[in-house]
N, C-alpha and C positions, 0 to 999 in steps of 0.2 A: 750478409755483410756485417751483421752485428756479430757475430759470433769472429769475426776479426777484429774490429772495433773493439768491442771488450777488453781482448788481452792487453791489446795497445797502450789503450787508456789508461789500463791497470798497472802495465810496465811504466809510464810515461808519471803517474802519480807517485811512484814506488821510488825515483830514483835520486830524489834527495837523499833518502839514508846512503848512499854512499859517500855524500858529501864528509862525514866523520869518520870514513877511511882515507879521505884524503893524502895525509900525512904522514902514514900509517910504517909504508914501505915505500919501496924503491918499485917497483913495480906502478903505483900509482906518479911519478915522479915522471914517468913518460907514457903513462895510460890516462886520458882523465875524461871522464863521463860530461856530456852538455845536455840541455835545453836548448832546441832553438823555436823561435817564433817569426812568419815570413809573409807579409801580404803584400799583392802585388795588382799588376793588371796585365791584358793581352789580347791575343787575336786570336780566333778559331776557326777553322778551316775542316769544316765537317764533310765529304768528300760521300752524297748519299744517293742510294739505287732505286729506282723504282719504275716500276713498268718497262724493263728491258733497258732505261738510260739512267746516265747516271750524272750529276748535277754536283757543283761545288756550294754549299751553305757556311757563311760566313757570318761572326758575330762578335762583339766587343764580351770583354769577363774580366772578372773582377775574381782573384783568389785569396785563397789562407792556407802556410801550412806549420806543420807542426812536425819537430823532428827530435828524436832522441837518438843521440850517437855518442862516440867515442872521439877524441882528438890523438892523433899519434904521434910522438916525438918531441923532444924538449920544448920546440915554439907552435905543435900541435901543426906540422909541415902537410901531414897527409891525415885522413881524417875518413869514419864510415858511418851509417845513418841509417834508420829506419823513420821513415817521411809519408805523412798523411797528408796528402791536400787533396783541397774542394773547391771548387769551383761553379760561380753563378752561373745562374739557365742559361743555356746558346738557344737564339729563337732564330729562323730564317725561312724564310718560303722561295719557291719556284714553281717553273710550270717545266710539269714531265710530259714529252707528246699529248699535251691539251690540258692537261690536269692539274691545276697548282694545285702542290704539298707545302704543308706549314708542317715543320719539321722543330720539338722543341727536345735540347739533350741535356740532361742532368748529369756531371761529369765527377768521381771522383775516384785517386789515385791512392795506393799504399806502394812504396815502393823502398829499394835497398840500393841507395847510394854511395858513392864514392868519391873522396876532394883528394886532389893536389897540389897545394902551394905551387907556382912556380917561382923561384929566383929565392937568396938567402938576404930577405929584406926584415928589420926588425919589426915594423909597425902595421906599414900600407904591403902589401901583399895579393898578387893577381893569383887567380886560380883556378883550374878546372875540374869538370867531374862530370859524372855519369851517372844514372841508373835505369834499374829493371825490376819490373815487379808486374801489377795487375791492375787492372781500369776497371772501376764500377761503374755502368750506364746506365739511366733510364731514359730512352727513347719515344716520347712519342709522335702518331705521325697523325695529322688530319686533316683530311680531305672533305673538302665542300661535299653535301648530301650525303657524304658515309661516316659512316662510325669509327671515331676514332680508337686509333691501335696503339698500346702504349705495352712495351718490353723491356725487361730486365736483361744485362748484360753483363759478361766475368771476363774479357780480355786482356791479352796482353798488355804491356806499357811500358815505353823506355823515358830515357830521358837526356841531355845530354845542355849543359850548362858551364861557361866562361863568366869570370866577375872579379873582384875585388875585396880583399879582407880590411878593415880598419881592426886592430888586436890591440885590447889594453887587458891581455891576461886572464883577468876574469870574465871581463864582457867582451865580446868580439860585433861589430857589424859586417856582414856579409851584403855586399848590392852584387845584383848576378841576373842576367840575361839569359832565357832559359827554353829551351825546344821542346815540349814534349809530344810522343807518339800514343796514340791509343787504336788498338786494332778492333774498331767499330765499323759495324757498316763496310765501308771502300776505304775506313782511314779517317782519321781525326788527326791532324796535327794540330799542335796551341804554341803561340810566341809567345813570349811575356816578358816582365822583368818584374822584379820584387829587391825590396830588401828587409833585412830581417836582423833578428839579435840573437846570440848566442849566451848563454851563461853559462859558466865553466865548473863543475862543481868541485 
């Protein structure tokens, strides 16, 4: 996981110097590079196997993400993203044919999104988007008298999100309602909402 984290962080510190290409061209005039920053909250719905059955674990999170994209088009209509979020521990137990499992999941996502304005609104602006990318997991599981089992995970992840733009140009706020999948286990879905700030360089 660090060996993607790295480059990220390394892109995501680097792209102020484009901010004094700004101006530059006409090119930049309908290409323009963001920051955004987005914390939110949700529901998680850990969907996990064991011993032959399989059990829904559910749990309140608390997220952060951090995105660096492109905005496209004169009021920045449509828009693409590459988006790290993390998310707090999901804790939840059950009992599988006799057994309670405490099941606790460290969840966190890199993925490559996609926005589109809808309607030709100057200001307040609804919008959707999507993406796809990769879930890091660390699962672990523990059972009363046995030793606990903890595993590293590299799954799939979508994502798929409806919301609202506030746009003054340079800064934008984004509040956005948000679905995401991670293919753990039998399935992790997470609900949430967040909102978050843009800055336009």
């Amino acid at each position: 996981m660090k060996k993607v984290a790295i480059p990220v962080l390394a892109a995501i510190i680097a792209c102020p110097a484009m901010a004094g290409q700004h101006n530059q061209g006409s090119f930049w005039d309908t290409i323009n590079p963001y920051m955004g920053l987005r914390v939110g909250a949700g529901y998680t719905n850990h969907n996990y196997s064991f011993n032959d059955k399989k059990e829904s674990l559910t749990d309140e999170e608390m997220h952060g993400r951090i995105a660096l994209g492109l905005g496209m088009g004169c009021k920045n209509q449509a828009r693409t993203e590459i988006e790290w979020s993390m998310f707090t521990k999901m804790k939840d137990d059950d009992v599988f044919k006799g057994t309670r499992v405490k099941v606790d999941t460290k969840l966190q996502t890199l993925l490559m999104n996609a926005y589109m304005d809808l309607g030709d609104y100057q200001m307040v602006r609804p919008f959707v988007g999507m993406g796809a990318g990769v879930a890091f997991a660390d699962v672990t599981r523990d059972v009363v008298g046995v030793e606990s089992k903890s595993h590293d995970q590299t799954r799939f992840s979508a994502m798929g999100t409806m919301g609202v733009t506030i746009d003054w140009h340079i800064f934008a706020v984004d509040m956005a309602f948000r679905y995401t999948y991670a293919d753990i286990n039998s399935g992790l879905h997470n609900f949430g909402g967040d909102i978050g700030v843009r800055y336009m360089f």
